[in-house]
N, C-alpha and C positions, 0 to 999 in steps of 0.2 A: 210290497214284498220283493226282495231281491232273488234273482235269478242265483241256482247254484251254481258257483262255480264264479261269479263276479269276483268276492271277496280274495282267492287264491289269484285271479288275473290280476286286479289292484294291487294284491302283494308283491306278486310277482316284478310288474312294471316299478313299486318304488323300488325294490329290491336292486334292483342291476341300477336306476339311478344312482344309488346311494354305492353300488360299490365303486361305480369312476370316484364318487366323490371321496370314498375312502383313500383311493392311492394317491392322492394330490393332495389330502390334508386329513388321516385318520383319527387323529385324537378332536379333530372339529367334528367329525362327521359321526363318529362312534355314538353320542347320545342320540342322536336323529334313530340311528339305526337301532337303539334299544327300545326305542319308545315302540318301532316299528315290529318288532319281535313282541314286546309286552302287548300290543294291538292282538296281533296273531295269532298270542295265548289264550287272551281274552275270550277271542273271539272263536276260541277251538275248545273254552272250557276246558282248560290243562288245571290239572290237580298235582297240586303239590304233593311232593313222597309216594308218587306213583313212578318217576321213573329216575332213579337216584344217577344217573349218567347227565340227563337235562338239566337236573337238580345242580348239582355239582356246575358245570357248562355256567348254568344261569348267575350261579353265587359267584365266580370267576368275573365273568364279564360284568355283572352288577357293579362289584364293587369296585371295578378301575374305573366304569362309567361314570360312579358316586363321586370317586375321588378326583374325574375330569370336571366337572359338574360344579364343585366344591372350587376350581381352581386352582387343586395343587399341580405341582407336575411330577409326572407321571413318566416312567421310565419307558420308551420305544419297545421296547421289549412284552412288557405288560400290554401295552394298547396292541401288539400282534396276538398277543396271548386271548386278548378280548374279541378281536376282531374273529379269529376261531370260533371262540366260544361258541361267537353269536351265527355263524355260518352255518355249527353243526347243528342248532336248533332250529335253525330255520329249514334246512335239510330233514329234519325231523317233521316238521309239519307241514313244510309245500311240497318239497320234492317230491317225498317218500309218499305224501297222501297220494297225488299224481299215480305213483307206479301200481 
């Protein structure tokens, strides 16, 4: 059985990895960083159509990820737009739970 509080530490440490790796190559590092948010949900038992702000956030960043993923390319614009998204949910569930 894991100790509470591991799983937020874990997050926490890939987290700040992945964001250096964001500002040197974002549209490389955005799917990394989605899987790591879909871990997070997982593992926080997030229900869909409980919170229409994360909802929205999620459908945003999903779908430039889909379409990094896919290989098309993808306007600088959008993968900032993404890279949000995924910051505010993650603030939603590390930060926030912390405070």
């Amino acid at each position: 059985m894991r100790e509470p509080g591991v799983d937020e530490h874990e997050w926490a440490a890939r987290w700040e990895d992945l964001q250096g790796e964001l500002e040197t190559d974002p549209a490389a590092t955005l799917p990394e960083v989605g899987r790591l948010i879909d871990e997070i949900l997982e593992e926080s038992d997030y229900q869909q159509d409980v919170d229409p702000e994360i909802d929205r956030e999620l459908e945003t960043a999903r779908e430039v990820t889909e379409r990094l993923d896919a290989g098309a390319t993808v306007d600088p614009g959008d993968v900032g737009a993404a890279i949000a998204a995924y910051r505010t949910v993650y603030g939603q569930f590390v930060t926030d739970r912390r405070a």
